[in-house]
DSSP file (Angstrom, degrees, kcal/mol; ACC not computed):
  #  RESIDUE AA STRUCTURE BP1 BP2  ACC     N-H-->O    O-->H-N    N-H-->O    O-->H-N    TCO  KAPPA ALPHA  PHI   PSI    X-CA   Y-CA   Z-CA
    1    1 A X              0   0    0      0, 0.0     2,-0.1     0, 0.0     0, 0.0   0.000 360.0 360.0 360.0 139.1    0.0    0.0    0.0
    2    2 A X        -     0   0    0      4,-0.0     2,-0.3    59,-0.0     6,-0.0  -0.381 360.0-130.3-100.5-174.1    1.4    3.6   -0.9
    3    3 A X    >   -     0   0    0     -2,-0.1     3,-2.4    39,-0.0     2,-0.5  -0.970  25.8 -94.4-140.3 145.3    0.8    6.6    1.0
    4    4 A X  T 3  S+     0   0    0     -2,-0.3    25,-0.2     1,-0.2     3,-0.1  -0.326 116.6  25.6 -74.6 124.7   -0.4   10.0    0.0
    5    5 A X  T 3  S+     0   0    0     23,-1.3     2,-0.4    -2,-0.5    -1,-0.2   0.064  94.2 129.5 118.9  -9.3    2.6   12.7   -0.7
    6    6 A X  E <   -A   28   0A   0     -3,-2.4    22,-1.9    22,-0.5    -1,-0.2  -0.509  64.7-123.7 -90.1 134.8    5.0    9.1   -1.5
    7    7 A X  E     -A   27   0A   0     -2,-0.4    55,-0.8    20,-0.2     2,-0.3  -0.598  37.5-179.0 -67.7 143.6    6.8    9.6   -5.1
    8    8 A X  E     -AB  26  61A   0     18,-2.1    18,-2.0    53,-0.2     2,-0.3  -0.941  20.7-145.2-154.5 147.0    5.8    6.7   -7.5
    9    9 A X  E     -AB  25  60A   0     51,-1.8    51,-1.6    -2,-0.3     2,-0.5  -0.602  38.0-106.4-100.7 162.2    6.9    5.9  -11.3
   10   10 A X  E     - B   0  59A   0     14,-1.2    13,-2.9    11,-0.3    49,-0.3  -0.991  26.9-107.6 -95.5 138.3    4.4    4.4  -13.2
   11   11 A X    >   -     0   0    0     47,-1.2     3,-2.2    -2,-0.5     6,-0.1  -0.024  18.1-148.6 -95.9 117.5    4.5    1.5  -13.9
   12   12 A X  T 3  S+     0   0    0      1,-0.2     2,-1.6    -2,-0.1    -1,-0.1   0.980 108.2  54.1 -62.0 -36.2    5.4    0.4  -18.4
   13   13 A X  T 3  S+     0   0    0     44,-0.1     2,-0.7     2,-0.0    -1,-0.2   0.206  86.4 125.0 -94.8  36.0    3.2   -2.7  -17.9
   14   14 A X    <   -     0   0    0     -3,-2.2    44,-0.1    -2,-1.6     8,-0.1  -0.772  41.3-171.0-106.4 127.2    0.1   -0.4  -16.6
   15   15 A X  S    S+     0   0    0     -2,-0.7    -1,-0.1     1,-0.2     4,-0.1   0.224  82.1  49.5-101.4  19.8   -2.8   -0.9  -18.5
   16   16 A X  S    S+     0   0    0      2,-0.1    -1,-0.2    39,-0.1    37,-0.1   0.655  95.4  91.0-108.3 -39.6   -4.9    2.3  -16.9
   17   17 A X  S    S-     0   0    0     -6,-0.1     2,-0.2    35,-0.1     5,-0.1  -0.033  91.5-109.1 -49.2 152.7   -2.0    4.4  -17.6
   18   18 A X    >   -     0   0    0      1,-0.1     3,-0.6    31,-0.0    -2,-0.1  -0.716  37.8-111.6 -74.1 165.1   -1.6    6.5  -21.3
   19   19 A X  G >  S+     0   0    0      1,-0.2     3,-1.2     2,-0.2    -1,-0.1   0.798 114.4  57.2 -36.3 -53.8    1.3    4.8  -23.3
   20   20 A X  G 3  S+     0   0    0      1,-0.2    -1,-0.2     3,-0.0    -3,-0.0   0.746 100.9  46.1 -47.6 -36.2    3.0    8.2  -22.6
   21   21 A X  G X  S+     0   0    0     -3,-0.6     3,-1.9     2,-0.1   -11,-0.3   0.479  81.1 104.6 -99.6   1.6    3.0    8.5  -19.3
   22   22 A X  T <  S+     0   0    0     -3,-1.2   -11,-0.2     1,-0.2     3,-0.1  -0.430  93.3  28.3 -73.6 156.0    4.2    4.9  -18.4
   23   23 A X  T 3  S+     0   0    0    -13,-2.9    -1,-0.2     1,-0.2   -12,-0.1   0.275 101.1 112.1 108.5 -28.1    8.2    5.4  -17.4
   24   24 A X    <   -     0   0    0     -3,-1.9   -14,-1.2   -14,-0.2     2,-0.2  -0.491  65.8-126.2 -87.0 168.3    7.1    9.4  -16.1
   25   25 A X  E     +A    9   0A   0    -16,-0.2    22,-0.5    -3,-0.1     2,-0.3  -0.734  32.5 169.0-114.5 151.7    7.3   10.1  -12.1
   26   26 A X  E     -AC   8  46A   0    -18,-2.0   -18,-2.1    -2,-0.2     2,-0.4  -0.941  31.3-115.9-172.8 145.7    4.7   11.4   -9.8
   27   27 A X  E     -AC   7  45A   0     18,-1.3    18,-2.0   -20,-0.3     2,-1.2  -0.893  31.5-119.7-119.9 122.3    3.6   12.0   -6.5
   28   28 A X  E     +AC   6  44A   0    -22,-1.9   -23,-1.3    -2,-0.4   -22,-0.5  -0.450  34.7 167.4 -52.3  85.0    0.6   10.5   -5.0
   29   29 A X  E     +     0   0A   0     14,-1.2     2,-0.2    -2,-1.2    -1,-0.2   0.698  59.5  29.4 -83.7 -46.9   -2.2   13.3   -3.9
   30   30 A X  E     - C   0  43A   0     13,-0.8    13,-1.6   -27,-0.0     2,-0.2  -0.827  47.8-177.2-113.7 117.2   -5.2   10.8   -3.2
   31   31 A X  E     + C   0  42A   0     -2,-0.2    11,-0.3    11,-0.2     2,-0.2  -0.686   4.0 169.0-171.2 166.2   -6.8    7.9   -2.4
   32   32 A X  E     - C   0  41A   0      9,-0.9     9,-2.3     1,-0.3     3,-0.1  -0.501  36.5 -67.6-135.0-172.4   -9.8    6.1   -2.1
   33   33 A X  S    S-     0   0    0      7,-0.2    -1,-0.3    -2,-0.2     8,-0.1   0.485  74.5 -38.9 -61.5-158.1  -11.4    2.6   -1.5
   34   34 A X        -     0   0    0      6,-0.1     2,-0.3     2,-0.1     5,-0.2  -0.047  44.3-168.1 -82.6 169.8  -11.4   -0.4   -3.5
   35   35 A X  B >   -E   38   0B   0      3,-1.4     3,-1.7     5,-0.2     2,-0.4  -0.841  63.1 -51.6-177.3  81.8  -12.0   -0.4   -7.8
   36   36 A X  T 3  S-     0   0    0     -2,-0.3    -2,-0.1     1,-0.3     0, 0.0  -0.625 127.8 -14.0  81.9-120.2  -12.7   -4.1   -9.4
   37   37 A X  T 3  S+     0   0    0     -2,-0.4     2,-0.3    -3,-0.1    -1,-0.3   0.167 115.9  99.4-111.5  -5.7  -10.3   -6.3   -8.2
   38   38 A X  B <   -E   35   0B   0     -3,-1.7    -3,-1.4     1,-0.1     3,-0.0  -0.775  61.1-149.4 -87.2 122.6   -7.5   -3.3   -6.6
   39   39 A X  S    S+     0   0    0     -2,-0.3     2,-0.3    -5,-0.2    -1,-0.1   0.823  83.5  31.0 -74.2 -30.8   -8.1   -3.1   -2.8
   40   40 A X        -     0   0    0     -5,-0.1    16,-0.5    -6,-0.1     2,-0.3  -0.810  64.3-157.2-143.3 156.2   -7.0    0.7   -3.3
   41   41 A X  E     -CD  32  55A   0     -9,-2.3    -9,-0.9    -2,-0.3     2,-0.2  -0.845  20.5-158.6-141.3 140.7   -7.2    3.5   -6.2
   42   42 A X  E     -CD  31  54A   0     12,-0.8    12,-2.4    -2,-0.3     2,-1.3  -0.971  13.6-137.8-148.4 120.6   -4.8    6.2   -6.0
   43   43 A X  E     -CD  30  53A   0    -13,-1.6   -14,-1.2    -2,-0.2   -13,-0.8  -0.694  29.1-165.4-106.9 122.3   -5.0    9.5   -7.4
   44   44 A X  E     -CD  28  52A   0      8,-2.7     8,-2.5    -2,-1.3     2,-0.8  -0.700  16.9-153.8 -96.0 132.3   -1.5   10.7   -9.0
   45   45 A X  E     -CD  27  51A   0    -18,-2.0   -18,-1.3    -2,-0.4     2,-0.5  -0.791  10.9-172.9-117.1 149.5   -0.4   13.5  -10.0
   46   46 A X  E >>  -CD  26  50A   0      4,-2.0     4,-2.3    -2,-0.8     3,-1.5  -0.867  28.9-134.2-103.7 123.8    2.6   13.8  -13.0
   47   47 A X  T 34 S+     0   0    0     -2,-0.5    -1,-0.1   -22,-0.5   -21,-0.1   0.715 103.2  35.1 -62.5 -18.6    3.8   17.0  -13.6
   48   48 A X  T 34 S+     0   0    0      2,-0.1    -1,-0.2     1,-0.1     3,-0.1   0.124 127.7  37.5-115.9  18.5    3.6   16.7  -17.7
   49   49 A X  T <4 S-     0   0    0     -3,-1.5     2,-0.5     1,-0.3    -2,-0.2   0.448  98.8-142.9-141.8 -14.8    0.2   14.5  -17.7
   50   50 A X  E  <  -D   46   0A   0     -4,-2.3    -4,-2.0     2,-0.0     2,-0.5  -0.842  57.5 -11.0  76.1-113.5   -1.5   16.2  -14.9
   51   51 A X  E     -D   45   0A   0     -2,-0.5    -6,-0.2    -6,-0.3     2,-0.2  -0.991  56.1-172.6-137.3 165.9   -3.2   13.7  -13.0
   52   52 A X  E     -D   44   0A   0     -8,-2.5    -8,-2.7    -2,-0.5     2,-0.7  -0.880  26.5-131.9-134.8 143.0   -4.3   10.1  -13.4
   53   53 A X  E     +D   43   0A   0     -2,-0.2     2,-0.3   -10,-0.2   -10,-0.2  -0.901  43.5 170.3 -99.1 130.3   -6.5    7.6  -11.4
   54   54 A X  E     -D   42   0A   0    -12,-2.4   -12,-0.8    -2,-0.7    -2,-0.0  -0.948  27.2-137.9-150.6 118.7   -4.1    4.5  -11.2
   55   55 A X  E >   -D   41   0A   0     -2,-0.3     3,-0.8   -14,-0.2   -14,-0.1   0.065  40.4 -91.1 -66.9 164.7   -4.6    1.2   -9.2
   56   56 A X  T 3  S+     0   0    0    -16,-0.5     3,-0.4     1,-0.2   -15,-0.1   0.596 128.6  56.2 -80.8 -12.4   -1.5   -0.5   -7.2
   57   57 A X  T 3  S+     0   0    0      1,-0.1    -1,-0.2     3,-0.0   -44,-0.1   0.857 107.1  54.5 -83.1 -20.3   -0.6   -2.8  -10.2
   58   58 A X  S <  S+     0   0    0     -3,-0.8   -47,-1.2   -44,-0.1     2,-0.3   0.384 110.6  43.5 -82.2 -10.8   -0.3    0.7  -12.3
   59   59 A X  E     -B   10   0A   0     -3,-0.4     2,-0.3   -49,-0.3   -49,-0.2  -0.910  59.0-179.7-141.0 151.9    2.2    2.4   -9.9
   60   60 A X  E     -B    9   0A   0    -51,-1.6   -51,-1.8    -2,-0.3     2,-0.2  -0.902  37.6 -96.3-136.9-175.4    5.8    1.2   -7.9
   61   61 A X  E     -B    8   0A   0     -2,-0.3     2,-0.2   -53,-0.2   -53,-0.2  -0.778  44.3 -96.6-111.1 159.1    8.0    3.4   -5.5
   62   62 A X        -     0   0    0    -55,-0.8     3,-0.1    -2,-0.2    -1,-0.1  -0.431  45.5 -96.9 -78.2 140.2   10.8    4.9   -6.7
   63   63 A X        -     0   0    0     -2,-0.2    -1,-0.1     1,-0.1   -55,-0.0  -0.250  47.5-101.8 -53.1 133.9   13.9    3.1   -6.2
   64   64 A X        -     0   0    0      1,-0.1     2,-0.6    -3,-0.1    -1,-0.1  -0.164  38.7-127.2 -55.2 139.9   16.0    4.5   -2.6
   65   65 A X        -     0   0    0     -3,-0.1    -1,-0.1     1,-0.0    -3,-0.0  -0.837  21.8-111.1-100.5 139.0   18.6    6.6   -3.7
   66   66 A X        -     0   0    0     -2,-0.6    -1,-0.0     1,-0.1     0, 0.0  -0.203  19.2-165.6 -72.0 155.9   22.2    5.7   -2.4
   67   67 A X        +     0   0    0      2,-0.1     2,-0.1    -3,-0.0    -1,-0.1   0.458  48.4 115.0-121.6  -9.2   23.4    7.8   -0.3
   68   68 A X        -     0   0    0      1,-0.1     2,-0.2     0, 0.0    -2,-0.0  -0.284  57.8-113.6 -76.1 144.1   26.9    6.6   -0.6
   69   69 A X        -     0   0    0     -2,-0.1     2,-0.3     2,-0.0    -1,-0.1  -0.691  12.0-136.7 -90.6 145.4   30.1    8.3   -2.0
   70   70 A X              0   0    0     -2,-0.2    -1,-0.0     1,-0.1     0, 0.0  -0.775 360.0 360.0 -89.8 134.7   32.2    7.7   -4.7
   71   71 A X              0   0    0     -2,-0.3    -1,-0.1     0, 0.0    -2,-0.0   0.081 360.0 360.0-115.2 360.0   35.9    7.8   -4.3
């Protein structure tokens, strides 16, 4: 389960998503109950698509960024 204000990619195999916007980053604003078969619906918004209603199969978290230095 994500949380609203947590940054998420969307997901290329998301079939809610436009073709365009799979790949693009976004921060979750929203969300509400259950949608079909998705326990949760999440409303994102992407700065160049505006916002999208996208289910948990549609969205992942962005990979942690290392914090470590290079020598």
């Amino acid at each position: 389960m994500y949380e609203v204000g947590q940054s998420v990619e969307v997901s290329e195999w998301s079939y809610n998503a436009p073709v365009q916007s799979r790949g693009e980053r976004g921060t979750i604003i929203d969300m509400s109950g259950s949608v079909g078969d998705s326990e949760n619906c999440y409303t994102v918004d992407l700065p160049e698509f505006g916002t999208l209603q996208l289910v948990e199969d549609d969205i992942k978290p962005l990979a942690p960024e290392s914090t470590e230095e290079y020598e």
